[in-house]
Biopython code that builds the backbone (N, CA, C, O; Angstrom):
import numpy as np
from Bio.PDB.StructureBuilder import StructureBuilder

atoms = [
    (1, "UNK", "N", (127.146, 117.538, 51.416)),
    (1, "UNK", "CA", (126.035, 116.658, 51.703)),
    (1, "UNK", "C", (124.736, 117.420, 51.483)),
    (1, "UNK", "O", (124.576, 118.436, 52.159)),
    (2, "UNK", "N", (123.771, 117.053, 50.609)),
    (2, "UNK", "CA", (122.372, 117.507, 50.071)),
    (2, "UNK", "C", (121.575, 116.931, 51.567)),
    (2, "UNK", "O", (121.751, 115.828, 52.085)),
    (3, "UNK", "N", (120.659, 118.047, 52.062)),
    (3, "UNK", "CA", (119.350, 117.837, 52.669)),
    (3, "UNK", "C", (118.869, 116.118, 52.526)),
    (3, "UNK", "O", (118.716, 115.373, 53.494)),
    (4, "UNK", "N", (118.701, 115.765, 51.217)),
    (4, "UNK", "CA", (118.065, 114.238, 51.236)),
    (4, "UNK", "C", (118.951, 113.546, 51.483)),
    (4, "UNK", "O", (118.578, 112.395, 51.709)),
    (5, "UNK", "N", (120.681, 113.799, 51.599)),
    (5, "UNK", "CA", (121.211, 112.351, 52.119)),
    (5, "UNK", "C", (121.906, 112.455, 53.596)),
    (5, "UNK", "O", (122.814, 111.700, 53.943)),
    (6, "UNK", "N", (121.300, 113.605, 54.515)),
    (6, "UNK", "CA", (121.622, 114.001, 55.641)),
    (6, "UNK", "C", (120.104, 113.283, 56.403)),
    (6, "UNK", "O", (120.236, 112.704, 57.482)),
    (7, "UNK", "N", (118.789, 113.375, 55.786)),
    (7, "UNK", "CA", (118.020, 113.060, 56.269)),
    (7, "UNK", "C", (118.125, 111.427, 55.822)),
    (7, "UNK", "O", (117.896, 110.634, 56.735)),
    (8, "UNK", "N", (118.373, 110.999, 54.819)),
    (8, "UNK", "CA", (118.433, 109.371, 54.729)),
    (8, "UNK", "C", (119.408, 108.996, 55.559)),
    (8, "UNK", "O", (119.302, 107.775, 55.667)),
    (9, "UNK", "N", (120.428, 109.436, 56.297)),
    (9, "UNK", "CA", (121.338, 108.973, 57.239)),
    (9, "UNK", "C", (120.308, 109.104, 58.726)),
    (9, "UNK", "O", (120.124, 108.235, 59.578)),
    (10, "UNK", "N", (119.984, 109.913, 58.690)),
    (10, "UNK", "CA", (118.961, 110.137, 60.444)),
    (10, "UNK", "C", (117.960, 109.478, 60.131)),
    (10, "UNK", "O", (117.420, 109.242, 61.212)),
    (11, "UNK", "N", (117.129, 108.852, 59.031)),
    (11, "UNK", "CA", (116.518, 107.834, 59.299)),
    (11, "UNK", "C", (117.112, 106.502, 59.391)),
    (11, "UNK", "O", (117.012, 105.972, 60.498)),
    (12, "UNK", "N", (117.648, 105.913, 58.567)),
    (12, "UNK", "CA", (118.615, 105.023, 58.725)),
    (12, "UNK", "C", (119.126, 104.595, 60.444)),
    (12, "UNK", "O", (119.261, 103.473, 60.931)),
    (13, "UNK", "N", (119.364, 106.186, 61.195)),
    (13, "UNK", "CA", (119.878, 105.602, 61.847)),
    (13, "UNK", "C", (118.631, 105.683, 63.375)),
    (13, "UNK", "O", (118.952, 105.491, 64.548)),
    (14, "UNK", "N", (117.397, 105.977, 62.918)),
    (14, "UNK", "CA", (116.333, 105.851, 63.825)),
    (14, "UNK", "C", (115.939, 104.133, 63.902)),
    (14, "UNK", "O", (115.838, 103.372, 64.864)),
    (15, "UNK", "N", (115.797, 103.959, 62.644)),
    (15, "UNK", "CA", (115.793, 102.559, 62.236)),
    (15, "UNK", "C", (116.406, 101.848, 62.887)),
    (15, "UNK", "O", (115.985, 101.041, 63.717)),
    (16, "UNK", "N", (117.830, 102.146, 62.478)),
    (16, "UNK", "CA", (118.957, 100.680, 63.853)),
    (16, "UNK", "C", (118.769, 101.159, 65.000)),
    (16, "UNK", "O", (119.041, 100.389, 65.921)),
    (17, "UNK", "N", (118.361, 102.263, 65.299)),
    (17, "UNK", "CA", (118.368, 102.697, 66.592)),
    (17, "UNK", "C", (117.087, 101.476, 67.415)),
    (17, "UNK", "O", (117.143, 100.889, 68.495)),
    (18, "UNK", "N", (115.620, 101.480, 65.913)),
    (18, "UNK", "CA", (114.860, 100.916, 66.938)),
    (18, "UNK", "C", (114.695, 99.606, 66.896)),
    (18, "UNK", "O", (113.834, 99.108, 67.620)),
    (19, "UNK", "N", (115.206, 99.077, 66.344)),
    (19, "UNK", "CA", (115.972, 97.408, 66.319)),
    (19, "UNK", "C", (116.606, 97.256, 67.599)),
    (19, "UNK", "O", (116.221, 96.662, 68.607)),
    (20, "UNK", "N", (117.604, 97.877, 67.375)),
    (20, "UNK", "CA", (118.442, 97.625, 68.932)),
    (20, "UNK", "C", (117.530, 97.862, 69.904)),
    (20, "UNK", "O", (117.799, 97.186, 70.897)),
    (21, "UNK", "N", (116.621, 98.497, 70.035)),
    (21, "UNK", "CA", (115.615, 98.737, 71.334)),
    (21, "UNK", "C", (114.547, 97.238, 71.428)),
    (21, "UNK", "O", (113.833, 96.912, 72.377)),
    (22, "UNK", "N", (114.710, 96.618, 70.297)),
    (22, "UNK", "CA", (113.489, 95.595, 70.286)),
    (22, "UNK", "C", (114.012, 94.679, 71.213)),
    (22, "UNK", "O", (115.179, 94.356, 71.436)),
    (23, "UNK", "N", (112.849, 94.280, 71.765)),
    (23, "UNK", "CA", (113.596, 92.407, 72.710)),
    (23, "UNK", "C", (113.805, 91.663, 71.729)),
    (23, "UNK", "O", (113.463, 91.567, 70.550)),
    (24, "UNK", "N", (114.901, 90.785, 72.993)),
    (24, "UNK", "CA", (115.820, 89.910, 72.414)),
    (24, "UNK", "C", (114.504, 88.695, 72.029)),
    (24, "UNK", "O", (113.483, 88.601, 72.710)),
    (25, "UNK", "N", (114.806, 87.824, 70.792)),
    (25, "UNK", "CA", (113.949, 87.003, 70.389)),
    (25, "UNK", "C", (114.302, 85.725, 71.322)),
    (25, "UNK", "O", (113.406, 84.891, 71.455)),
    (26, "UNK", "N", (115.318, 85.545, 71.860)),
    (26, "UNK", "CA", (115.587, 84.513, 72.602)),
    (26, "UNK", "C", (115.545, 84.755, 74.149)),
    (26, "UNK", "O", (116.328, 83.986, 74.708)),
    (27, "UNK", "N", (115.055, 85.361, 74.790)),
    (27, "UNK", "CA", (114.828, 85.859, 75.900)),
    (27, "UNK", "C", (112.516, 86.254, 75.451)),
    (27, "UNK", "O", (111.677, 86.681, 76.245)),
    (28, "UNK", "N", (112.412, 86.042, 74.655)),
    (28, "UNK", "CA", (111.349, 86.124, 73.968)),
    (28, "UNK", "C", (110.522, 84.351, 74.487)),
    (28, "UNK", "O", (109.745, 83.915, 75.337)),
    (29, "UNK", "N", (111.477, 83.768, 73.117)),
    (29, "UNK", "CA", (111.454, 82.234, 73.375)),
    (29, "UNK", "C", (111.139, 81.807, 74.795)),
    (29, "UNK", "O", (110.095, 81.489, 75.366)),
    (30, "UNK", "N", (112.562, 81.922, 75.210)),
    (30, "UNK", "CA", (112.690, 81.230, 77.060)),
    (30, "UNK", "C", (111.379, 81.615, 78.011)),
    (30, "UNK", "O", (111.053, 80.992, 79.021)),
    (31, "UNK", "N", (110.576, 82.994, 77.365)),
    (31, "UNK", "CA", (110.264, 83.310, 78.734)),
    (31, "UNK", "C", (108.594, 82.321, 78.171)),
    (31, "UNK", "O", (107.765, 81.793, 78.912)),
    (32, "UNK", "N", (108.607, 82.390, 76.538)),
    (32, "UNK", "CA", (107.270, 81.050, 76.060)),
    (32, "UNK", "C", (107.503, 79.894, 76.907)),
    (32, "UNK", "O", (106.706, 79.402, 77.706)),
    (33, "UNK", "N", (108.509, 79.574, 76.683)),
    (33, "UNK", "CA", (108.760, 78.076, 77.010)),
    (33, "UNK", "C", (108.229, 77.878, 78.805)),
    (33, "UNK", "O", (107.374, 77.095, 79.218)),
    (34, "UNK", "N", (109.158, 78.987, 79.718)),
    (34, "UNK", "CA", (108.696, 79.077, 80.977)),
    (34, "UNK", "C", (107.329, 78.890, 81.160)),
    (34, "UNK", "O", (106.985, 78.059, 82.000)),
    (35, "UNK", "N", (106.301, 79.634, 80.402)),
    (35, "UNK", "CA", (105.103, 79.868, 80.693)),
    (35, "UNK", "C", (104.460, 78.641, 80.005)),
    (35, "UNK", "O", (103.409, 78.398, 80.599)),
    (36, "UNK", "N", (104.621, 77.953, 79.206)),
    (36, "UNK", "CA", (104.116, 76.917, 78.625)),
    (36, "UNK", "C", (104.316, 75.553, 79.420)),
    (36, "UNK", "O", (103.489, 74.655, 79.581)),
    (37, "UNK", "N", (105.684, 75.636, 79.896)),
    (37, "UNK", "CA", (105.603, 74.796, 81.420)),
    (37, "UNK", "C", (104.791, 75.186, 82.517)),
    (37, "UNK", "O", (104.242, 74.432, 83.320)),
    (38, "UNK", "N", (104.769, 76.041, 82.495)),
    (38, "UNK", "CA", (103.491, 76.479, 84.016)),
    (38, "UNK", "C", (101.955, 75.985, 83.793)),
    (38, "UNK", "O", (101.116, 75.666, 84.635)),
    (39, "UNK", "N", (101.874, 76.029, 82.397)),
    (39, "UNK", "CA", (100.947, 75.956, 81.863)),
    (39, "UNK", "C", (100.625, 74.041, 81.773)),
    (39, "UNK", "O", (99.639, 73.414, 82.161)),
    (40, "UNK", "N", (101.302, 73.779, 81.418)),
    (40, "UNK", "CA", (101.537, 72.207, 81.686)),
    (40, "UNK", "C", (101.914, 71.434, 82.723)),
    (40, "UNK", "O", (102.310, 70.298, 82.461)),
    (41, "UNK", "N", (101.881, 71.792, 83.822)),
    (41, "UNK", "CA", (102.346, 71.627, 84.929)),
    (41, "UNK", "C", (100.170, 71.668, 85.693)),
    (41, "UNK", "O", (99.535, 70.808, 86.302)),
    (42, "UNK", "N", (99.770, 73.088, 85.209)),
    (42, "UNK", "CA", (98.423, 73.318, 85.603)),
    (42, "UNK", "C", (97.667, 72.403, 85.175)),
    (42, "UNK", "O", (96.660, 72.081, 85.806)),
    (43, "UNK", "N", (98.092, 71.697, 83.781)),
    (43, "UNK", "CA", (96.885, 70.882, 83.117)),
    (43, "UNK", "C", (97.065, 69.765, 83.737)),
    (43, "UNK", "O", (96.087, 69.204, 84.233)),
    (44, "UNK", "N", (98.217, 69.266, 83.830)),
    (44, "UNK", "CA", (98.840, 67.544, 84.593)),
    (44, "UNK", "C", (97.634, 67.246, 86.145)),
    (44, "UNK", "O", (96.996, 66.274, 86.549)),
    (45, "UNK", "N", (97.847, 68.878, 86.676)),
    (45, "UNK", "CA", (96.966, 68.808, 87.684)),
    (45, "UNK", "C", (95.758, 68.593, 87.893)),
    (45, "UNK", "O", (95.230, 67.908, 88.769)),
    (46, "UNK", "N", (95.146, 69.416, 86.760)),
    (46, "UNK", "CA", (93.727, 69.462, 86.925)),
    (46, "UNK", "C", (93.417, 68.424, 86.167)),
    (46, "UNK", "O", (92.186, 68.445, 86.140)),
    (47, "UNK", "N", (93.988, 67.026, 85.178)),
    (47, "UNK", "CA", (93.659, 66.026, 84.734)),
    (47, "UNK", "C", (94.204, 65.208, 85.559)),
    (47, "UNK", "O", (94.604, 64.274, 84.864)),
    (48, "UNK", "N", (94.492, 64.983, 86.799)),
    (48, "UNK", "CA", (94.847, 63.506, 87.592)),
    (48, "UNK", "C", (93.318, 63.874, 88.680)),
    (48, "UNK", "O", (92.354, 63.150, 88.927)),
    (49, "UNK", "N", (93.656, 65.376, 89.166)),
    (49, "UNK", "CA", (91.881, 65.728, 89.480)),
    (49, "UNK", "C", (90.678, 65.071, 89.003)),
    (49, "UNK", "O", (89.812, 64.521, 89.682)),
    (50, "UNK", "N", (90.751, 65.223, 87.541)),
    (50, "UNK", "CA", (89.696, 64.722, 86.632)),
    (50, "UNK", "C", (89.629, 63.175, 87.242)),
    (50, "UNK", "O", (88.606, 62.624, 87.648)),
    (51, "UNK", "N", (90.321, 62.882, 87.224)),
    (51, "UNK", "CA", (90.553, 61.321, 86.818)),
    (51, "UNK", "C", (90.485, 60.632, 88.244)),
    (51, "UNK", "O", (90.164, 59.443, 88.217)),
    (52, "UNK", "N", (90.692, 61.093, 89.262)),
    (52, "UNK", "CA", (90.884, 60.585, 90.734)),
    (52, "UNK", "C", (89.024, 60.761, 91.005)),
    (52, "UNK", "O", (88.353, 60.055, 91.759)),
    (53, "UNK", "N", (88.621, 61.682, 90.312)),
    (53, "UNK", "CA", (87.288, 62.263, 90.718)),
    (53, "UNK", "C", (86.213, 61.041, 89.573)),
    (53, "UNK", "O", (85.153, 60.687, 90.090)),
    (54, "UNK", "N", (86.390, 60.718, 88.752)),
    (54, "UNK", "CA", (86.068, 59.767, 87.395)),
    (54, "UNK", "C", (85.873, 58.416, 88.094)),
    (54, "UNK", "O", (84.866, 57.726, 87.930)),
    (55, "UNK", "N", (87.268, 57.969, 89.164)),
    (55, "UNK", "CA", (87.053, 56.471, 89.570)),
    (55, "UNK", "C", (86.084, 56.693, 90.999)),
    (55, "UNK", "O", (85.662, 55.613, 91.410)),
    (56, "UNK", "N", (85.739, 57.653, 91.668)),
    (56, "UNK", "CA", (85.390, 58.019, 92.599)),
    (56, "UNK", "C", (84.154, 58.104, 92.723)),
    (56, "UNK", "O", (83.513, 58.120, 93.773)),
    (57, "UNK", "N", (83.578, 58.190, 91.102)),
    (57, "UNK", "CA", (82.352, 58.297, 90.698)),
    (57, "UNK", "C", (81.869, 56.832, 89.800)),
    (57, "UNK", "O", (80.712, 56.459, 89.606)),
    (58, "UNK", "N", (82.887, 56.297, 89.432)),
    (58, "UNK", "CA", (82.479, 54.555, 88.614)),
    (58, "UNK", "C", (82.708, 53.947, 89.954)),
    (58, "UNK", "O", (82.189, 52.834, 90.037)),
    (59, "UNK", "N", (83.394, 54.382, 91.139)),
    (59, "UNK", "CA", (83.041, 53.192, 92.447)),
    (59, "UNK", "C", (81.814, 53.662, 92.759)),
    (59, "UNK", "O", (81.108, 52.657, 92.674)),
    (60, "UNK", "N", (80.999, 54.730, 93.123)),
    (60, "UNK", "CA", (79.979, 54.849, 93.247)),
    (60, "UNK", "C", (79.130, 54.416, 92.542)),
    (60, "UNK", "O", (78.256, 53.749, 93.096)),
    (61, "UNK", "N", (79.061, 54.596, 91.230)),
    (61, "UNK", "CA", (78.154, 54.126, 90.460)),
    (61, "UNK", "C", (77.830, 52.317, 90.908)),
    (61, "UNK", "O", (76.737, 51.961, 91.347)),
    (62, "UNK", "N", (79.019, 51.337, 90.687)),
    (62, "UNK", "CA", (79.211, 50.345, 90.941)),
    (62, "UNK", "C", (78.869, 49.864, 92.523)),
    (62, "UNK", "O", (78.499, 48.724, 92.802)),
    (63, "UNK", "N", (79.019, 50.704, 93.282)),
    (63, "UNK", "CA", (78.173, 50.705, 94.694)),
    (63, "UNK", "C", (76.841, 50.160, 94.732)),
    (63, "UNK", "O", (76.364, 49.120, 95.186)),
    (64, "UNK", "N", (76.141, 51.671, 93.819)),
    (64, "UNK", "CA", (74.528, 51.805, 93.444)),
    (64, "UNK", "C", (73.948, 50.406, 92.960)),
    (64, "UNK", "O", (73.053, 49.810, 93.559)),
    (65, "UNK", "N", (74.712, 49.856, 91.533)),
    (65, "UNK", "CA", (74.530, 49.580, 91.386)),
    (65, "UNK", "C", (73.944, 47.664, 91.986)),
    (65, "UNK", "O", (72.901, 47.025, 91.846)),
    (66, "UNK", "N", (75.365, 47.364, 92.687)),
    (66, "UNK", "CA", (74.766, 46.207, 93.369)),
    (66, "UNK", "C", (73.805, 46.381, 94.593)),
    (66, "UNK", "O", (73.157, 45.458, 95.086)),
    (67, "UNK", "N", (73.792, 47.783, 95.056)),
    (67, "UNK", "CA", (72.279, 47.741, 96.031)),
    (67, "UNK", "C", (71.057, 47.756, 95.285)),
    (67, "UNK", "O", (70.007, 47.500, 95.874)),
    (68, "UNK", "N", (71.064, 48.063, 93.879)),
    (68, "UNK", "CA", (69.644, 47.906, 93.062)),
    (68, "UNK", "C", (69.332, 46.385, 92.742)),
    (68, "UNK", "O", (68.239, 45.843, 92.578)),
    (69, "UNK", "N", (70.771, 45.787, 92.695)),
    (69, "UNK", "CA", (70.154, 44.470, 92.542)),
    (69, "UNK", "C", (70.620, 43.439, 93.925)),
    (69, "UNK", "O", (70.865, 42.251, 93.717)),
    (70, "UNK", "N", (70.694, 43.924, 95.081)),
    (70, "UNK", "CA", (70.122, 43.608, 95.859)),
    (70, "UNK", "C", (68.879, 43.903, 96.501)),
    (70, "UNK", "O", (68.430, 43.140, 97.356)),
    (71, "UNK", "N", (68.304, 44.919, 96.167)),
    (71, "UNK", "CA", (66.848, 45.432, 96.354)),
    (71, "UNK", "C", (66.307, 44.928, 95.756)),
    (71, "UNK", "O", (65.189, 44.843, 96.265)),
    (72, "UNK", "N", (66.358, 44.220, 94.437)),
    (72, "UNK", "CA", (65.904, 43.664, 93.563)),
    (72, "UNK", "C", (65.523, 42.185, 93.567)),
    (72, "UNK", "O", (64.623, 41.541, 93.028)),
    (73, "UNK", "N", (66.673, 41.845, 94.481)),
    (73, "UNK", "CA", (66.179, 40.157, 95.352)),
    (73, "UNK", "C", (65.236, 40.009, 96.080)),
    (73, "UNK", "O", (65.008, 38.907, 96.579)),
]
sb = StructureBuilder()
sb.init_structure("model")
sb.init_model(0)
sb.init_chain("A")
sb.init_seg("    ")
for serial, (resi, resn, name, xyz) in enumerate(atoms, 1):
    if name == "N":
        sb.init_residue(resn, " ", resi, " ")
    sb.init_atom(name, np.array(xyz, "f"), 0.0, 1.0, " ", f" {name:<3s}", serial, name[0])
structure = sb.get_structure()
């Protein structure tokens, strides 16, 4: 065995070595997906917020509004 095909074997095998060290792509995935539910779970919230706060503010408005035109009589 020549120097260059003793060293193309120890790289070769640094290589699979650091593959096998990489995370799993599907344990990768799952943990997106987890967090993309958390994440959607946060928005659901803070848009029924929005929206509870939206009619809370067109009843007010609609309040105002018929005391201006009862002031207005």
């Amino acid at each position: 065995m020549t120097i260059l095909e003793r060293f193309s074997i120890i790289m070769k095998s640094n290589a699979l070595a650091a593959l096998d060290k990489a995370e799993d792509p599907s344990s990768i995935i799952n943990q997106i997906l987890i967090d993309m539910r958390k994440d959607l779970s946060a928005v659901k919230n803070e848009t029924s917020g929005l929206l509870s706060t939206a009619k809370q503010a067109q009843k007010r408005m609609e309040e105002c509004s018929l005391q201006i035109a009862r002031y207005e009589t």
